[in-house]
FIKOLZA-1660 file (N, C-alpha, C; in steps of 0.1 Angstrom, whole numbers, plus 5000, padded with zeros to 4 digits):
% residues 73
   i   px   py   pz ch aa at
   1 1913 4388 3829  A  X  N
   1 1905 4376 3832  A  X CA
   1 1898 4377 3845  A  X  C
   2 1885 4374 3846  A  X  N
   2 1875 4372 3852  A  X CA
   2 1883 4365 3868  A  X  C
   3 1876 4367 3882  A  X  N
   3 1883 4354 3887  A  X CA
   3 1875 4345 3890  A  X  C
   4 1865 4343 3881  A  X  N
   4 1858 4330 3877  A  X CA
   4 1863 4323 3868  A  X  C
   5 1868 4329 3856  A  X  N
   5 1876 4327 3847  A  X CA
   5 1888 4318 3852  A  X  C
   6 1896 4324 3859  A  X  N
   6 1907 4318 3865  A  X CA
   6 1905 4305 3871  A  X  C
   7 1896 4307 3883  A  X  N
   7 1890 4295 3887  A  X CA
   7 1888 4283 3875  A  X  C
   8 1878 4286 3871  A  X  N
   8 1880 4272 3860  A  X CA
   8 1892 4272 3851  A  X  C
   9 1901 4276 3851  A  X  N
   9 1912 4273 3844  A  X CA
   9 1919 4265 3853  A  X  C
  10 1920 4269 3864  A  X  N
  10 1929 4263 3879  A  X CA
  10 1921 4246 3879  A  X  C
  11 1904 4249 3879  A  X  N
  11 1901 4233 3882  A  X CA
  11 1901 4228 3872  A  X  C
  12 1899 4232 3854  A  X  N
  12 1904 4227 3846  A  X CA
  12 1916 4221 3841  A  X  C
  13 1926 4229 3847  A  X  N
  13 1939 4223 3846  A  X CA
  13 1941 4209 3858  A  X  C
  14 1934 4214 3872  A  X  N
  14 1936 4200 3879  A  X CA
  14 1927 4193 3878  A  X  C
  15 1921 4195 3875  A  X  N
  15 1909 4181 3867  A  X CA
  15 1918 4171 3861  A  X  C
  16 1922 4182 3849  A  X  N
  16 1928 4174 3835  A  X CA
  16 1944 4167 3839  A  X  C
  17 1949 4174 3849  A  X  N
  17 1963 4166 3852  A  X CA
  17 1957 4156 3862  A  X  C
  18 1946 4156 3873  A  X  N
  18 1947 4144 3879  A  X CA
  18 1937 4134 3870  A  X  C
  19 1932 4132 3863  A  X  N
  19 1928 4123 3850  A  X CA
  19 1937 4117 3842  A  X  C
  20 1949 4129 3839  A  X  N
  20 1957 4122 3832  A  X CA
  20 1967 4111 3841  A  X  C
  21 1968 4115 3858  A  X  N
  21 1971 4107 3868  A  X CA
  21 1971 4092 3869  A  X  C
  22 1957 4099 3869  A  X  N
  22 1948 4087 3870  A  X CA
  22 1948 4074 3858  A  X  C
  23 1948 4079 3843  A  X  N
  23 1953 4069 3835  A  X CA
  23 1964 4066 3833  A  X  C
  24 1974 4074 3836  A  X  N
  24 1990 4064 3840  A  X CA
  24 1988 4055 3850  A  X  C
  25 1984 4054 3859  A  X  N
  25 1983 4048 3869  A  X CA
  25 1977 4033 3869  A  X  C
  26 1968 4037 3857  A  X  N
  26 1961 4024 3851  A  X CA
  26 1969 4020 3844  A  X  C
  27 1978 4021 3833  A  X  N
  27 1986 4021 3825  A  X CA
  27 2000 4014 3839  A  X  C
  28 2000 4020 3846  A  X  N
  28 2006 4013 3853  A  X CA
  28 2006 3999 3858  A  X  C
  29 1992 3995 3864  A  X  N
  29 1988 3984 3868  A  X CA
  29 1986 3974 3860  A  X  C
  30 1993 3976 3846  A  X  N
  30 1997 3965 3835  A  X CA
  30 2006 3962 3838  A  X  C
  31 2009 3951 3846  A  X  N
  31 2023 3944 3845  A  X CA
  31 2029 3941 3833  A  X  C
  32 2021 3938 3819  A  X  N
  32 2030 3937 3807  A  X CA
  32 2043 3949 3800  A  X  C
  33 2039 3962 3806  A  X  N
  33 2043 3972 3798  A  X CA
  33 2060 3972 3803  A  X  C
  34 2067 3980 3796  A  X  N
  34 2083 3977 3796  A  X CA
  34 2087 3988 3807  A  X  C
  35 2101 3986 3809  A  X  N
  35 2106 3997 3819  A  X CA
  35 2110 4010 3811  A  X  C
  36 2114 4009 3801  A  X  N
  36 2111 4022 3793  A  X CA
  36 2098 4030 3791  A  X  C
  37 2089 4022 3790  A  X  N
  37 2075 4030 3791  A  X CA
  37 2070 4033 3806  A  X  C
  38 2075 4026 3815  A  X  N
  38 2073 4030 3828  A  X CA
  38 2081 4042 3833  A  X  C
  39 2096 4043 3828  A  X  N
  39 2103 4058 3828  A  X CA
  39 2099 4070 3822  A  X  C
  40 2088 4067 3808  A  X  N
  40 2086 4072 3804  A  X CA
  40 2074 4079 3812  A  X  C
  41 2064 4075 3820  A  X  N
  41 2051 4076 3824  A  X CA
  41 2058 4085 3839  A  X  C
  42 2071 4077 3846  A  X  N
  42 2075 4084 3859  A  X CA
  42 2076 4096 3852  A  X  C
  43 2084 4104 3842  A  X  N
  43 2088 4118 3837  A  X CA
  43 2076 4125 3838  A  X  C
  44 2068 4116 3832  A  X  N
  44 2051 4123 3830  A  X CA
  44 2044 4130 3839  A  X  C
  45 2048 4120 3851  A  X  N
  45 2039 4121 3861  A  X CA
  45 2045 4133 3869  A  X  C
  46 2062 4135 3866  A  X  N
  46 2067 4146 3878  A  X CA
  46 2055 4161 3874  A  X  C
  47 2052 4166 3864  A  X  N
  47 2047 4181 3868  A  X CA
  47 2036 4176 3866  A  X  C
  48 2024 4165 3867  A  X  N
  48 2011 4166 3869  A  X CA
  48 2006 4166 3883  A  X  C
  49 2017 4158 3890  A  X  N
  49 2020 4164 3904  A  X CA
  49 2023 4171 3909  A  X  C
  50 2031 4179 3906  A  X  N
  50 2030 4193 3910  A  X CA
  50 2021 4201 3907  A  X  C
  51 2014 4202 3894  A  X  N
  51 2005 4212 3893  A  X CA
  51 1996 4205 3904  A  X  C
  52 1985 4191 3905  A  X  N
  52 1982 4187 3918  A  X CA
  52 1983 4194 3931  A  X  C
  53 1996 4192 3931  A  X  N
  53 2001 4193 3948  A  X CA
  53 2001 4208 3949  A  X  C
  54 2002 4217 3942  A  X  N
  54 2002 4236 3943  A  X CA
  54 1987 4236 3941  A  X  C
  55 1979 4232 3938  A  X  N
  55 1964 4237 3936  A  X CA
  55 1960 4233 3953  A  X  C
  56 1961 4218 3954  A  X  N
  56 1956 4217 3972  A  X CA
  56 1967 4219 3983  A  X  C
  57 1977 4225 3985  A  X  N
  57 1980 4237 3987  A  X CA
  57 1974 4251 3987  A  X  C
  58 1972 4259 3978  A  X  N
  58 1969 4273 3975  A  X CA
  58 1948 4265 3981  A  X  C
  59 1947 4258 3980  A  X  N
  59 1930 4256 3985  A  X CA
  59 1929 4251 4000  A  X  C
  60 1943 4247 4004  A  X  N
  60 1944 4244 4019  A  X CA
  60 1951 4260 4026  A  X  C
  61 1952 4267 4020  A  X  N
  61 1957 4277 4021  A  X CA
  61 1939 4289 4025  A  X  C
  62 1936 4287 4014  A  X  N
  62 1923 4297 4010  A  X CA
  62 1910 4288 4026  A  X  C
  63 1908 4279 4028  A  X  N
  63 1907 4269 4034  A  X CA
  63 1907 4275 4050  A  X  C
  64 1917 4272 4052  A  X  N
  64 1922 4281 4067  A  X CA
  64 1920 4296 4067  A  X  C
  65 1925 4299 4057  A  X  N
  65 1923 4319 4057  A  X CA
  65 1903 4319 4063  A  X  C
  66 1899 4311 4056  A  X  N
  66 1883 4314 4059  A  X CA
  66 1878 4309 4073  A  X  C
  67 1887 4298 4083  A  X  N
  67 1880 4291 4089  A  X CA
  67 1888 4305 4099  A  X  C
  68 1897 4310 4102  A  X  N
  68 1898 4323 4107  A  X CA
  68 1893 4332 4108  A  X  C
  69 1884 4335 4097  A  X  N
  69 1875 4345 4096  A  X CA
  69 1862 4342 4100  A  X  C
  70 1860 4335 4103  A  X  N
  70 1849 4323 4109  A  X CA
  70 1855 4324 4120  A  X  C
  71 1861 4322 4127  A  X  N
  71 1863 4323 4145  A  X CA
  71 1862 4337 4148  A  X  C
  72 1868 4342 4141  A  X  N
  72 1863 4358 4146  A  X CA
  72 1858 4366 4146  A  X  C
  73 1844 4363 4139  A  X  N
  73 1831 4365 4139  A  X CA
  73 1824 4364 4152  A  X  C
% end
């Protein structure tokens, strides 16, 4: 795989988990919905946040590696 390829797989995949975020979240801001479906939605939400949280990571990562190489120019 290309590492263009990869790239859009990585923003593909966090696109699509913080979207999916983002409509639980709405789904949240229904006060009618049950506490079962709300446990349901916390479970959900544990690995869309992670994939999230490891992508801006590894980009705060790549981020700094460049602003280094930029001072030392």
């Amino acid at each position: 795989m290309k590492k263009s390829d990869t790239q859009s797989t990585e923003k593909a995949s966090f696109d699509s988990s913080f979207a999916e975020l983002e409509r639980i979240n709405k789904e949240l801001e229904n006060a009618d919905i049950s506490v079962d479906l709300m446990s349901d939605y916390a479970k959900e939400c544990l690995p869309l946040v992670r994939t999230c949280k490891e992508k801006l990571s590894l980009t705060q990562k790549d981020v700094d590696l460049l602003m280094k190489e930029l001072e030392n120019e």
